[in-house]
C-alpha positions as CSV (number, residue, x, y, z in Angstrom):
1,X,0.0,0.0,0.0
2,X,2.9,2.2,0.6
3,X,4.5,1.5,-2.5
4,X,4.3,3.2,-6.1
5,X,5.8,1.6,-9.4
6,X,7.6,3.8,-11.2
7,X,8.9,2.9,-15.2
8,X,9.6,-1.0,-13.3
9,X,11.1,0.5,-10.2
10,X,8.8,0.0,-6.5
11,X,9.6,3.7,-4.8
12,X,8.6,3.3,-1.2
13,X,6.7,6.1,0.5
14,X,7.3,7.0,3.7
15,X,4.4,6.7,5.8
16,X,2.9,6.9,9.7
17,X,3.1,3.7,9.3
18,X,6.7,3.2,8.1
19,X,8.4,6.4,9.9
20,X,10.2,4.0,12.7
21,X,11.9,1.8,10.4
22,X,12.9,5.0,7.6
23,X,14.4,6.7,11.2
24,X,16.0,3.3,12.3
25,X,17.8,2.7,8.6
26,X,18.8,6.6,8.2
27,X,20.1,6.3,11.8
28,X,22.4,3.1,11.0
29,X,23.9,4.7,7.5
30,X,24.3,8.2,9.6
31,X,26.3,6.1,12.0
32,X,27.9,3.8,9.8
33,X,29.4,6.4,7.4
34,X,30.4,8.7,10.4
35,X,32.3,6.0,11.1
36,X,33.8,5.0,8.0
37,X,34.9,8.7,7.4
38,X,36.8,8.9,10.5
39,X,38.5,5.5,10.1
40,X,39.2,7.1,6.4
41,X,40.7,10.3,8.2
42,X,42.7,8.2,11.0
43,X,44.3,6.1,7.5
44,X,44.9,9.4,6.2
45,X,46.6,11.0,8.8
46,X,49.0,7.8,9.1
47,X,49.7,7.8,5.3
48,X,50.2,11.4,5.2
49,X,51.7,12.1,8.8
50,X,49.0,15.5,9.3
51,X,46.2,16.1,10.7
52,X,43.3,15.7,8.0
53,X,39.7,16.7,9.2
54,X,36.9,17.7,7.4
55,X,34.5,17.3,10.5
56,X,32.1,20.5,11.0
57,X,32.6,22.6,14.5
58,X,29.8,21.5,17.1
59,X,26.2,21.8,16.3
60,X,23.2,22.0,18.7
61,X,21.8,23.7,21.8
62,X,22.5,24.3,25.3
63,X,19.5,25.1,27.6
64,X,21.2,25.5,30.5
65,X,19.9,22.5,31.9
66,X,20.3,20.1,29.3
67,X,23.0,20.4,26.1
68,X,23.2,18.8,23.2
69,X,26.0,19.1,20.5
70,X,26.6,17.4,17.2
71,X,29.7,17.2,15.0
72,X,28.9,16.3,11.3
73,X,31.9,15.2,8.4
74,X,30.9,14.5,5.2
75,X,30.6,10.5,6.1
76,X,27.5,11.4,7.3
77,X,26.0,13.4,4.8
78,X,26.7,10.2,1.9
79,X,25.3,7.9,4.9
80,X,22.2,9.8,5.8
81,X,21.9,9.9,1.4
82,X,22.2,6.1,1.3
83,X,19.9,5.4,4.3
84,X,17.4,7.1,1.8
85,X,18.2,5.4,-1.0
86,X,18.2,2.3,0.6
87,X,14.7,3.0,1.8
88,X,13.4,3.8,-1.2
89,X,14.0,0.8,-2.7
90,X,12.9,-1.3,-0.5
């Protein structure tokens, strides 16, 4: 029901219905390419002998109470675009 063919290809939507397992998959490939990028960067830096970092300063909020920060690199970006891929075509 959540599905629409499209010239042979089944496009998932993303529905109520289908939200927890789109956030669970775009979760994994956020994590998984955070990941990859800083075992990339760590590779780097041993080949090349400096400090390579593409990673963004920290992102988020601090409410006095409660802080939360984020750092992003460009590993997450491709794995937050495969996590939608991937759900797509599923």
């Amino acid at each position: 029901m959540g599905r629409v063919f499209n010239e042979n290809r089944i496009i998932m939507k993303i529905t109520k219905k289908g939200i927890p397992g789109f956030l669970l998959l775009t979760f994994l490939t956020l994590f998984t390419g955070t990941i990859f990028w800083k075992i990339l960067e760590l590779i780097l830096t041993s080949v090349t002998g400096s400090s390579v970092s593409l990673t963004t300063s920290p992102l988020g909020f601090d409410l006095g109470v409660v802080a939360l920060y984020f750092r992003f690199n460009p590993g997450s970006l491709i794995g937050f675009i495969a996590g939608v891929v991937l759900y797509k075509r599923i």
